[in-house]
C-alpha positions in Angstrom: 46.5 -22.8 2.4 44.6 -21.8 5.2 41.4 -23.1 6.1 38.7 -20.9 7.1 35.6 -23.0 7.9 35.3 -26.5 8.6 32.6 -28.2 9.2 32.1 -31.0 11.9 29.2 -32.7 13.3 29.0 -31.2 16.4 28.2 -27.5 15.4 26.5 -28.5 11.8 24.7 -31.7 12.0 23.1 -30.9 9.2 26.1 -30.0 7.1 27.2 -31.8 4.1 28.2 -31.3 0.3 26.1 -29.4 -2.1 25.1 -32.5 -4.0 23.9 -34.5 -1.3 20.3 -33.9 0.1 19.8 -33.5 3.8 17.5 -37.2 3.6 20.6 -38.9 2.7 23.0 -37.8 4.9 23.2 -40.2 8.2 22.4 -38.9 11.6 24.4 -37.7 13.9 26.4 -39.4 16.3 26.0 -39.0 20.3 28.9 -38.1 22.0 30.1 -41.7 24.0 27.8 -44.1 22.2 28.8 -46.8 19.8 28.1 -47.6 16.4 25.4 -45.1 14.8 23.2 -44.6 17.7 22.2 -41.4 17.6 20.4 -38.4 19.8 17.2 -39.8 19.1 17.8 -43.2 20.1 19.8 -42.8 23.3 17.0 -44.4 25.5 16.7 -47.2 23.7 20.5 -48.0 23.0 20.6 -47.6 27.5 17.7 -49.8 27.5 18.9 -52.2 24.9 22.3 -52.6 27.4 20.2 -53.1 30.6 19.9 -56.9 31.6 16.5 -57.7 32.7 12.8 -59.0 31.2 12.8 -58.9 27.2 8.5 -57.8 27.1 9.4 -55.2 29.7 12.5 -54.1 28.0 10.5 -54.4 24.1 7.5 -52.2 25.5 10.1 -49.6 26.9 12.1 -49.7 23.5 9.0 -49.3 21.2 7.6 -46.4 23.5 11.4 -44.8 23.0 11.0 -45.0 19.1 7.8 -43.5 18.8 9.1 -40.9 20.7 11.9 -40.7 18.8 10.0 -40.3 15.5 7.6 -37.8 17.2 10.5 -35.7 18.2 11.9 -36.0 13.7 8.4 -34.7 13.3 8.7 -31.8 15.4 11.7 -30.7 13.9 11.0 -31.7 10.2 7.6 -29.4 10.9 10.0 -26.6 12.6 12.3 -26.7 9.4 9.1 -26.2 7.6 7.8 -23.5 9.1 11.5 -21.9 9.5 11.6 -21.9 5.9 8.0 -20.7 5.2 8.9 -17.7 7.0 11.5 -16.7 5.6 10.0 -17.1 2.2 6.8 -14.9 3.8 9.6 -12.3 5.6 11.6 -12.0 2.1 8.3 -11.9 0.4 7.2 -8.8 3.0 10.2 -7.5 2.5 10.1 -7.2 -1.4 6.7 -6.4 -1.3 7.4 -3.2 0.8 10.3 -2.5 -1.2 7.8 -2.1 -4.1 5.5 -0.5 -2.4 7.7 2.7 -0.8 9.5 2.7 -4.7 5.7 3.0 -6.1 4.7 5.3 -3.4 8.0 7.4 -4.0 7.9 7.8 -7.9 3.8 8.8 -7.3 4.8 11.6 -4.8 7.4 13.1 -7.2 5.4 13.4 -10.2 2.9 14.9 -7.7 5.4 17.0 -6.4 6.6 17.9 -10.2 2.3 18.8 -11.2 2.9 21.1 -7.9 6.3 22.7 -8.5 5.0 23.4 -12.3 1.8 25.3 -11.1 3.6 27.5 -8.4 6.3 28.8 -11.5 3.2 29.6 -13.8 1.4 31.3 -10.6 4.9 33.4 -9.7 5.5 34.1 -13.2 2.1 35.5 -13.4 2.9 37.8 -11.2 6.0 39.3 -12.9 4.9 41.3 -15.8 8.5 42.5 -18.2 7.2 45.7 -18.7 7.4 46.8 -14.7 11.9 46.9 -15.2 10.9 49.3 -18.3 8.5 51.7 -16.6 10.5 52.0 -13.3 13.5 52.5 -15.9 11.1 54.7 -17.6 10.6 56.9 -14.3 13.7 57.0 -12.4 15.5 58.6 -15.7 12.9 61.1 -15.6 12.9 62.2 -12.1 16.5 60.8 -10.7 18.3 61.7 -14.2 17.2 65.0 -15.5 19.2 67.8 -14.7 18.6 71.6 -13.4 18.4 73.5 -16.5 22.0 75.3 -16.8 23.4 73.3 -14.4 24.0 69.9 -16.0 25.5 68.0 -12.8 22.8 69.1 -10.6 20.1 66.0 -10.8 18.3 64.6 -7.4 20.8 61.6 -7.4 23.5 64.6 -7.2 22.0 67.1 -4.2 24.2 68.1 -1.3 22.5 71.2 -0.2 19.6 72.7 0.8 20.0 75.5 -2.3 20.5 72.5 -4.7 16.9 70.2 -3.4 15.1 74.0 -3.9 16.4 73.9 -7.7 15.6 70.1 -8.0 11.6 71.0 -6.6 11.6 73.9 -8.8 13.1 72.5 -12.2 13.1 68.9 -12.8 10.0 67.0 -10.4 7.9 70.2 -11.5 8.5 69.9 -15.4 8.5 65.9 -14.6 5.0 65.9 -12.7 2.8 68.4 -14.8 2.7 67.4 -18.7 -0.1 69.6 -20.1 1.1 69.7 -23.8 1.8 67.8 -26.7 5.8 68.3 -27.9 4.4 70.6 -30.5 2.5 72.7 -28.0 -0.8 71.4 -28.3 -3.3 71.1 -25.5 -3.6 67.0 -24.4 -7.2 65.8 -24.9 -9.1 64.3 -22.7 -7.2 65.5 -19.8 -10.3 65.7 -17.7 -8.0 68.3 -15.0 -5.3 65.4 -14.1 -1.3 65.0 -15.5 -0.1 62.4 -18.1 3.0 62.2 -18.0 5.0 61.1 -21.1 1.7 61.0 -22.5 0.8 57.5 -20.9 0.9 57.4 -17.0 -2.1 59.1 -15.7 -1.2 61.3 -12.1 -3.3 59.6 -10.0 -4.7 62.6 -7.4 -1.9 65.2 -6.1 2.0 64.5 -5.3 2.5 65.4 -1.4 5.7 66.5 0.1 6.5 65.7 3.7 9.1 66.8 6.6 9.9 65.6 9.9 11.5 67.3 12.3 13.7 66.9 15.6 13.5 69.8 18.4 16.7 71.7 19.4 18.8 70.4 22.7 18.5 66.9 21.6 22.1 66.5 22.1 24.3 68.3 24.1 26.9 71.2 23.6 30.2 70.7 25.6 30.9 73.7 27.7 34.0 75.3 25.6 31.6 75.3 22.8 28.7 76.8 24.5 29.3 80.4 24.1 29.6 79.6 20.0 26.6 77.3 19.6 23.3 76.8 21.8 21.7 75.5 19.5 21.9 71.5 19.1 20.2 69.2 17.0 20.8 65.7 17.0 20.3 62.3 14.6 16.3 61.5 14.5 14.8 59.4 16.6 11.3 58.6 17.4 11.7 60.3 21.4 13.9 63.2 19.4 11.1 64.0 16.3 9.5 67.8 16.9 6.1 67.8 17.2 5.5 71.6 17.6 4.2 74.1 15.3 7.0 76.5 13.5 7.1 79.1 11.1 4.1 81.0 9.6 1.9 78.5 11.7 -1.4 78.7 9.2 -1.1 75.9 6.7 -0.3 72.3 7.1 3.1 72.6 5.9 3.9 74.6 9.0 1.6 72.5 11.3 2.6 68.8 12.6 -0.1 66.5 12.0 -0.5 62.4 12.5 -0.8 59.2 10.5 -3.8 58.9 9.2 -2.9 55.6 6.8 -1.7 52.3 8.0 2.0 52.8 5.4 4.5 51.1 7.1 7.5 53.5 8.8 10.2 54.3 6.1 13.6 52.4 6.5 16.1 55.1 5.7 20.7 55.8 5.5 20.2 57.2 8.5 17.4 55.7 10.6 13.4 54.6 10.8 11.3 57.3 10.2 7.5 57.4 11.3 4.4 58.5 9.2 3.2 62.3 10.3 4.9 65.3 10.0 4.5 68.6 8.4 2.7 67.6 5.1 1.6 69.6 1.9 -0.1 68.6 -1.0 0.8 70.3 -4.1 -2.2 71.8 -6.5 -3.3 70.4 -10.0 -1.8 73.8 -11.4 1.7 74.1 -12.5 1.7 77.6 -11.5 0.3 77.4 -8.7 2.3 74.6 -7.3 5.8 76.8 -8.6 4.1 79.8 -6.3 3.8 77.2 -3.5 7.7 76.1 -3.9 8.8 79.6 -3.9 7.0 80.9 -0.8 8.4 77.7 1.5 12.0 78.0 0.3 11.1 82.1 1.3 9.9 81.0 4.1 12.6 78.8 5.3 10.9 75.7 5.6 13.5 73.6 5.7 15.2 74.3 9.1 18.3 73.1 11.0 16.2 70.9 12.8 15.2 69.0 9.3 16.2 65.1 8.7 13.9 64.3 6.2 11.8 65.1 3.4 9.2 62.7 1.7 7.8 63.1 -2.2 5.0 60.8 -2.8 2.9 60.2 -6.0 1.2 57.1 -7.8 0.8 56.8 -11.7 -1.3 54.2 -13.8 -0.3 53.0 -17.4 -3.6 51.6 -18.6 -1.9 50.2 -21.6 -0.1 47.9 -19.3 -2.4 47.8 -16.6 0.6 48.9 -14.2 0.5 51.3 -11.0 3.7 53.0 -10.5 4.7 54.2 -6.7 7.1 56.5 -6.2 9.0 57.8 -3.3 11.9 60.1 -3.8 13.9 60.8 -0.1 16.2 63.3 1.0 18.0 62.7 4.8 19.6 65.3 6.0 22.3 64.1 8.3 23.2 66.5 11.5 26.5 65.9 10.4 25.2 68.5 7.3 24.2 67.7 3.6 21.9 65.7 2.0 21.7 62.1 1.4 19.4 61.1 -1.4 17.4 57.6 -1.9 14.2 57.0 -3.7 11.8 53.7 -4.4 10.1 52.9 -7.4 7.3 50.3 -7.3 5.4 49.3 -10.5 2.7 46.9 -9.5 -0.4 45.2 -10.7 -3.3 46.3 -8.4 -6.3 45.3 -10.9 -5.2 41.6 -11.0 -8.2 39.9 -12.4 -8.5 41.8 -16.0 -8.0 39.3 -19.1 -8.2 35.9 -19.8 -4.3 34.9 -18.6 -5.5 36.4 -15.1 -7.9 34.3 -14.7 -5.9 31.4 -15.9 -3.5 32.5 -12.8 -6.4 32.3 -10.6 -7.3 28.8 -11.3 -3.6 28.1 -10.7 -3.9 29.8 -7.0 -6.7 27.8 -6.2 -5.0 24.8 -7.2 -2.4 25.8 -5.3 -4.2 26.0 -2.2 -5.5 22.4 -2.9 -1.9 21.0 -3.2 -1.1 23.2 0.0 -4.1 20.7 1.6 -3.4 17.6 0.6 0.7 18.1 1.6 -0.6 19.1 4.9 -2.9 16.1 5.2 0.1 14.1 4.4 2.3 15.4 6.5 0.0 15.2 9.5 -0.4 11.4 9.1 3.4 11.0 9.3 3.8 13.0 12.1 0.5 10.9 13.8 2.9 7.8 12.5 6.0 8.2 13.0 5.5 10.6 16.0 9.2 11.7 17.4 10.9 10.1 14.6 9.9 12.3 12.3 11.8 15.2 13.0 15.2 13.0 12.9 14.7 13.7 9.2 16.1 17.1 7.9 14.0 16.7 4.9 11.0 16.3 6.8 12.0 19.8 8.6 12.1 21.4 4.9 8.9 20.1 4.1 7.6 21.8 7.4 9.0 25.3 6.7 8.0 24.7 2.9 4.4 24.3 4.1 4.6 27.0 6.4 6.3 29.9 4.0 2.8 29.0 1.5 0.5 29.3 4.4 2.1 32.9 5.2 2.3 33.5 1.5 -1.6 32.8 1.2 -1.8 35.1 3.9 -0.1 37.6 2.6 -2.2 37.2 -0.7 -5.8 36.9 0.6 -5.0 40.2 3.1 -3.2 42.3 0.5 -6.7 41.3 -2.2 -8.7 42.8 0.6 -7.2 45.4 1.1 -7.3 46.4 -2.5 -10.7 45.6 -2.6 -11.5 47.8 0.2 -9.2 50.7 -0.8 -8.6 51.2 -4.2 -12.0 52.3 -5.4 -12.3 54.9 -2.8 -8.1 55.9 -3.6 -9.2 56.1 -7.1 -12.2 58.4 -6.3 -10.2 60.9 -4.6 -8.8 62.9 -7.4 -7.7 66.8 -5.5 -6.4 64.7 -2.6 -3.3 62.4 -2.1 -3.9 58.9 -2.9 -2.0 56.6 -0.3 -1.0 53.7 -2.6 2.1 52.9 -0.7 0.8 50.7 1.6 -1.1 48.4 -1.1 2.6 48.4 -2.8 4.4 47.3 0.2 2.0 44.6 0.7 2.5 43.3 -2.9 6.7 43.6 -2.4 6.2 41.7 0.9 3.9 38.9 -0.6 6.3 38.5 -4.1 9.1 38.2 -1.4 7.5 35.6 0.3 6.5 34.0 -2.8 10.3 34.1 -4.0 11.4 32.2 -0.9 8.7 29.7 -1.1 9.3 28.9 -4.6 13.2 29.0 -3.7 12.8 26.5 -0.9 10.5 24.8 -3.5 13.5 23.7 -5.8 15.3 22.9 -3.1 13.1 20.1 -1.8 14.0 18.5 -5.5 17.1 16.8 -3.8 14.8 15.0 -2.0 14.1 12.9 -4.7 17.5 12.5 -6.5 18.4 9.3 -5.7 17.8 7.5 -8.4 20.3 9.4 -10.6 24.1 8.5 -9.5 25.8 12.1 -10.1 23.1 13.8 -8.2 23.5 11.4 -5.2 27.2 11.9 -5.3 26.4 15.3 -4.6 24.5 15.4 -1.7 26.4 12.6 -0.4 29.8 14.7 -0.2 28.1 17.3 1.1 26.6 15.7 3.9 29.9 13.8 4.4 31.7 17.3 4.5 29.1 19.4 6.6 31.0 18.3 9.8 34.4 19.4 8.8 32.9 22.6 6.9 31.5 23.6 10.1 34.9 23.5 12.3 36.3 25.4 9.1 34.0 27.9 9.1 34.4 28.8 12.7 38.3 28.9 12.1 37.2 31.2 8.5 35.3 33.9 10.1 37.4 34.2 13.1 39.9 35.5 11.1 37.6 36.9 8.8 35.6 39.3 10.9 39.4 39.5 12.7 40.1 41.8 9.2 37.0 43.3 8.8 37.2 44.8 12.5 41.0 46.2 11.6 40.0 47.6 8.1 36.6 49.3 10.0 39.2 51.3 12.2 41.5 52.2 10.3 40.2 52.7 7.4 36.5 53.7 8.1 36.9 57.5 8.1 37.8 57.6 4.7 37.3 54.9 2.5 33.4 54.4 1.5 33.4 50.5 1.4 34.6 50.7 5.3 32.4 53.2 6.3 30.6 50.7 8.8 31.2 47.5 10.0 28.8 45.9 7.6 30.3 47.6 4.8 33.8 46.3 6.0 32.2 42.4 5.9 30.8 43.0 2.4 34.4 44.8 1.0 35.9 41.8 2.1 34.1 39.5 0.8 34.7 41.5 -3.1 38.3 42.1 -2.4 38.3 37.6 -2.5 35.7 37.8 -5.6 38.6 40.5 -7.2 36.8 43.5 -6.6 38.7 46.0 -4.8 39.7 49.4 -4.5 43.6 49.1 -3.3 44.2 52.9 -4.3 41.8 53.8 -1.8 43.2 51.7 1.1 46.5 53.0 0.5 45.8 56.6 0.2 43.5 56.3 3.5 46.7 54.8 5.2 50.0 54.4 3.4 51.9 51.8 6.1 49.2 49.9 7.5 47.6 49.4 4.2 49.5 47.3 1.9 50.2 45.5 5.2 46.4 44.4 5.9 45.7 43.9 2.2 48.5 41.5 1.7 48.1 39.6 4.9 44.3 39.4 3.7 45.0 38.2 0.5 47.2 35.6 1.6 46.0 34.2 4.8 42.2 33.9 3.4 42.5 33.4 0.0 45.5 31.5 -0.7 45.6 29.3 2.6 41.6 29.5 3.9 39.7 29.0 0.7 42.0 26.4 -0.8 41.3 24.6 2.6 38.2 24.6 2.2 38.2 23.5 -1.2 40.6 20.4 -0.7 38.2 19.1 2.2 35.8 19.2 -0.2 38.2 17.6 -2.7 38.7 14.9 -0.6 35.5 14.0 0.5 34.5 13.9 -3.1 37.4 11.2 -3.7 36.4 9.1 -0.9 33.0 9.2 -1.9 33.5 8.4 -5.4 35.9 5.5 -4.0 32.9 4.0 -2.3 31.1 3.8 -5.0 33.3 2.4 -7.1 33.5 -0.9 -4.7 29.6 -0.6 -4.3 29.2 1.4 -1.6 26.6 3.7 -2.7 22.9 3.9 -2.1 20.3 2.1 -3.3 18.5 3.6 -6.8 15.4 1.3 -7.1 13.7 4.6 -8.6 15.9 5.0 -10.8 15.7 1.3 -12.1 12.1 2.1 -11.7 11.7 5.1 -14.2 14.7 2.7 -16.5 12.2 0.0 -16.8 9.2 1.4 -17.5 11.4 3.2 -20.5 12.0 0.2 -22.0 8.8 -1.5 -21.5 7.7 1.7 -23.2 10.1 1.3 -26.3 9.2 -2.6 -26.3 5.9 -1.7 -26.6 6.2 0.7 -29.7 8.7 -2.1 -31.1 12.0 0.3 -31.1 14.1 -2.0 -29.0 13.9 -6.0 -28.2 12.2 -7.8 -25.7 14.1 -9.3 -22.4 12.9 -12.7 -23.6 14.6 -13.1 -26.7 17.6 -11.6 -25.1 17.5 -14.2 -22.2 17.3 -17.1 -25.1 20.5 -15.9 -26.5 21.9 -16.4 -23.9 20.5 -19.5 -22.7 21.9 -20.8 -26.2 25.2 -18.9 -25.4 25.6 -20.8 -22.4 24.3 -24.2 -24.7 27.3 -23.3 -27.0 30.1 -23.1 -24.1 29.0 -26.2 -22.5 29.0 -28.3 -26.2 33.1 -26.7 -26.1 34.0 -27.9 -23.1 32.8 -31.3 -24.3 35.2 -31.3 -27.0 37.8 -30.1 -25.0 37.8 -33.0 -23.0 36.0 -32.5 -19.9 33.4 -35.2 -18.9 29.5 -34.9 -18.2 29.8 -34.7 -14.8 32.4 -32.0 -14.3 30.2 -30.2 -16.9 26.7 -30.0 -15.2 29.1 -29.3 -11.6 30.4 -26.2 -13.4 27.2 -25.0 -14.4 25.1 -25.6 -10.4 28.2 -23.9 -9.2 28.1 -21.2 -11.7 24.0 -20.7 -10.7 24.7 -21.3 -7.5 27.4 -18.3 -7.8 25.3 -15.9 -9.0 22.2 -16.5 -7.6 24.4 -15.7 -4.2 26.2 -13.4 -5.9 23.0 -11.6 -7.1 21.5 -11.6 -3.3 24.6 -11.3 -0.9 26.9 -9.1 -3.0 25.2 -6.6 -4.6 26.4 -3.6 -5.8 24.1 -1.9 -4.0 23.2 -1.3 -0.3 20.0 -2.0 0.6 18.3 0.1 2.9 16.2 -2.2 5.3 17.3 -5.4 7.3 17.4 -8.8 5.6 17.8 -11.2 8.3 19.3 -14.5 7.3 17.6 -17.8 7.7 18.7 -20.9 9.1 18.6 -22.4 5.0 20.3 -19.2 3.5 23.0 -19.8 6.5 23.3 -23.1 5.1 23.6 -22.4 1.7 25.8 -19.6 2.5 28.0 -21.6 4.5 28.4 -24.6 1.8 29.5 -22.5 -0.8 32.1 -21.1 1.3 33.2 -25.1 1.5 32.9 -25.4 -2.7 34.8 -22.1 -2.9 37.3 -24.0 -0.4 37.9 -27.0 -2.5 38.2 -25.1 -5.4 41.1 -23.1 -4.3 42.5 -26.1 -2.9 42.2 -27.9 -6.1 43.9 -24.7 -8.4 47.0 -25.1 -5.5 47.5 -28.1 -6.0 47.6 -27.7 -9.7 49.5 -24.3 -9.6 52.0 -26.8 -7.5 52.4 -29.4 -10.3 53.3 -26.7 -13.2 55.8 -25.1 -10.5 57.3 -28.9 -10.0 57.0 -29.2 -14.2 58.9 -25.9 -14.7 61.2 -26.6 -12.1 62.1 -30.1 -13.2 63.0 -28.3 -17.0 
């Protein structure tokens, strides 16, 4: 065999077998010098040699040796200090270890008190019955059909004559409930609307236009002598701000925002606040009268895009507000496009004894928000650049920014309602705007979604004491290179498809109607959702073509790409730690011990000690065998220091787990390190030559 270290006197003075103490072990030789005279003594061995006086030469020779034994002192007090610390680095080391474990487990069960209040707070906020009275409302008002004409509902408009029948049939009979089923007068209805009994009309629906003016696009010059007129898509530079028609009411007059709503986002564009606005009356007659006249009157014009119905409700039984907004574009390609927005909301927020339960849970949010903040501030004032090497410390900077916009959000939108609402709910023969209060609640439970999103996310942070988890992450962040140079290659080809199913297909099938839409068919047509009828009737050649060549190229060869380098990185990673290569879960031992110290201490399972005796008289047990079996005392206690020896080693060099800081070796662990590497060397020496005698034996048979 092969040797791999051997010691000599040169490079390890020092060096020698396990059982024999450094004190006992002679000193080194100097290179040239006879006998045993060593480093120490090399003056005094060339004195000794010199001829000349014997006082001179006894003076010289006793100044030489208590130099010599000043300079064993020296290094006997350096080998001391060397090995006091190391003990004091390890003990640092250990102690720090415990320290940033203790530090880590404190800051998730923080974290978890944190993430715990900001579900109650969110779910606070979410109240079951809003899904049942927007359901409640959109049946009434999107659902209910013309009377004699069951397919004509607002979700079904396409003309001008079929939005006149929807005004006149179902949002009249929808708005104005004056009766009981039976034909009783309501009670109590103090001159306002309850529809289906329990939603009180808060003030009077309003109906609003905007226009564009004529020549906003231009006729070509063949054309001209058919048309003069032209009226293009709205824009803000193309919206008609002149008077029209019977010029006496405010229907027929434009007039500005007076409310701070946000514009509308709409099919076919942004549309400002203004325009030509009517209210309608608290009469049901009076408001049919009004419908009539205006469709008489032709107040929807060529030049119309849009046409806004706004009203607000209040179910005091839930303590709800209800917004609604029913929309009808009209395209200058002709028609009607219809949309509409139904917001139920909780305006009076601070009502029973749960609400103010979710108040105290806001302002303990806001104290968590301060402390993290505090925290995170120190770190940055600590670790100054190096934080932000740290992609969790950049999701703990966007997490604390999304609840400082979120409180934001919340403290503005609470003033507003404080300032508003009383005087919206004082004006009962006028519009009340509550539109803008409901946009600010949608914009703040958005932001709150995200924050609480990002929230959970920040979880993985702390996962590394539980093995599955870190595999998880692990792969992923082992993949993210590779996912990335697939991803590139995915969506050339990707948008590559959407582009050709845009142009060819966009004219006539509705899931290519625009680019976007083209993106968000493809993406179904992988998910199994497609409408292959469609593609082939808009084009009977090049369709089949560009949905097989889809299918195949992206969902056979792309996505099982991208799933075997995910595959595979999940092997490897699993390989590694299988041989040890994984990360370090002190936490998780952590949490592990303190679960059993916790059943110790209720007696359900048996303390460490008694287990540690069993095997102490295990071990007893083995030894008393191998006495029996014929092995001697000495080769008995040799086997058991070597077997310590092994797994104290074992225990500190060859873990299964990686540590995370820097362990420097001493100049003693070297040593120690480097003699068992000699005991492991005689060992396999010693089983070669006894493997050589059987083979000799067997041979010799």
């Amino acid at each position: 065999m092969t040797t791999i270290f051997k010691p000599t006197a040169r490079l390890f003075p020092e060096v020698g077998p396990p059982h024999q103490t450094p004190a006992a072990r002679s000193p080194p030789r100097a290179k040239g010098l006879p006998g045993s005279c060593g480093a120490a003594a090399l003056t005094t061995c060339r004195v000794a040699s010199r001829p000349g006086g014997a006082g001179g030469s006894r003076r010289r020779q006793s100044r030489a040796a208590r130099a010599a034994r000043l300079a064993r002192k020296r290094r006997g007090l350096r080998r001391t200090n060397g090995r006091c610390s190391a003990g004091a680095s390890k003990h640092k080391l250990h102690y720090r270890k415990e320290v940033e474990i203790t530090t880590t487990l404190q800051e998730l069960l923080l974290y978890f008190i944190f993430l715990i209040n900001l579900c109650i707070l969110t779910f606070g906020m979410v109240n079951p019955h809003m899904y049942y009275l927007n359901k409640v409302m959109s049946s009434l008002f999107l659902d209910t059909s013309v009377p004699g004409e069951e397919r004509t509902n607002f979700k079904s408009i396409r003309s001008v004559t079929d939005f006149w029948k929807f005004m006149e049939g179902p949002l009249l009979e929808g708005l104005y409930w004056d009766s009981w089923y039976n034909n009783q007068q309501l009670y109590n209805l103090k001159n306002s609307s309850r529809i289906y009994y329990e939603n009180i009309l808060l003030g009077v629906p309003r109906v609003r236009q905007l226009k564009v003016r004529n020549n906003t696009c231009k006729v070509y010059s063949s054309f001209q002598s058919l048309m003069s007129e032209c009226y293009g898509k709205y824009t803000s530079a193309n919206e008609d701000l002149s008077n029209f028609g019977l010029q006496i009411n405010t229907e027929w007059r434009y007039s500005t925002s007076n409310t701070n709503s946000p514009w509308h986002w709409g099919f076919l564009g942004v549309y400002r606040n203004g325009g030509y606005i009517f209210t309608l009356s608290k009469s049901k007659s009076e408001t049919k009268n009004k419908f009539i006249d205006l469709r008489l009157n032709s107040w929807i014009t060529r030049g119309t895009r849009v046409i806004f119905i706004d009203f607000s409700l209040y179910n005091a039984n839930v303590n709800l507000f209800c917004i609604i907004r029913l929309v009808a574009e009209f395209p200058a390609t002709g028609g009607i496009l219809t949309s509409w927005q139904f917001y139920s909301v909780k305006l009076l927020r601070y009502v029973s004894y749960y609400d103010y339960f979710i108040a105290s849970c806001e302002i303990t949010f806001c104290i968590f928000l301060f402390v993290f903040t505090t925290q995170e501030v120190k770190k940055i004032k600590e670790f100054k650049s190096a934080y932000f090497k740290s992609i969790w410390n950049w999701l703990e900077l966007l997490l604390l920014l999304l609840c400082f916009v979120a409180v934001s959000f919340n403290t503005y939108y609470n003033v507003q309602i404080f300032l508003l609402l009383g005087q919206l709910l004082k004006s009962t023969e006028k519009y009340s705007d509550f539109y803008f209060l409901a946009c600010w609640h949608i914009y703040y439970n958005n932001m709150i979604a995200i924050t609480i999103f990002f929230a959970w996310i920040k979880i993985f942070k702390f996962i590394s004491f539980n093995k599955t988890m870190s595999q998880l992450s692990s792969t992923l962040s082992r993949c993210i290179k590779d996912i990335v140079g697939f991803a590139i290659m995915f969506f050339i080809i990707f948008f590559a498809y959407a582009q050709l199913g845009f142009l060819v297909f966009g004219s006539q099938v509705d899931d290519f109607s625009t680019f976007q839409n083209s993106i968000f068919a493809q993406f179904r047509i992988v998910l199994g959702d497609f409408n292959f009828a469609g593609i082939q009737q808009a084009n009977p050649i090049l369709g089949p073509i560009y949905f097989i060549t889809f299918i195949f190229f992206v969902f056979f060869v792309l996505l099982n790409m991208f799933l075997a380098i995910i595959n595979d990185t999940y092997s490897e990673v699993k390989a590694d730690y299988s041989i040890g290569r994984r990360p370090d879960f002190e936490l998780g031992k952590m949490i592990k011990q303190s679960y059993k110290n916790v059943l110790e201490k209720f007696r359900l399972k048996k303390a460490q000690k008694d287990e540690d005796k069993k095997t102490s008289k295990g071990s007893g047990d083995l030894a008393e065998q191998a006495g029996r079996e014929g092995f001697d005392e000495n080769e008995i206690q040799k086997a058991e220091q070597m077997k310590k020896w092994k797994e104290r080693l074992e225990k500190k060099y060859y873990s299964m787990e990686i540590q995370d800081d820097y362990q420097p070796v001493t100049q003693e662990e070297f040593r120690e390190l480097f003699l068992y590497a000699v005991e492991l060397e005689k060992e396999l020496h010693y089983i070669n030559l006894k493997l050589n005698q059987v083979v000799r034996k067997v041979s010799a048979l």
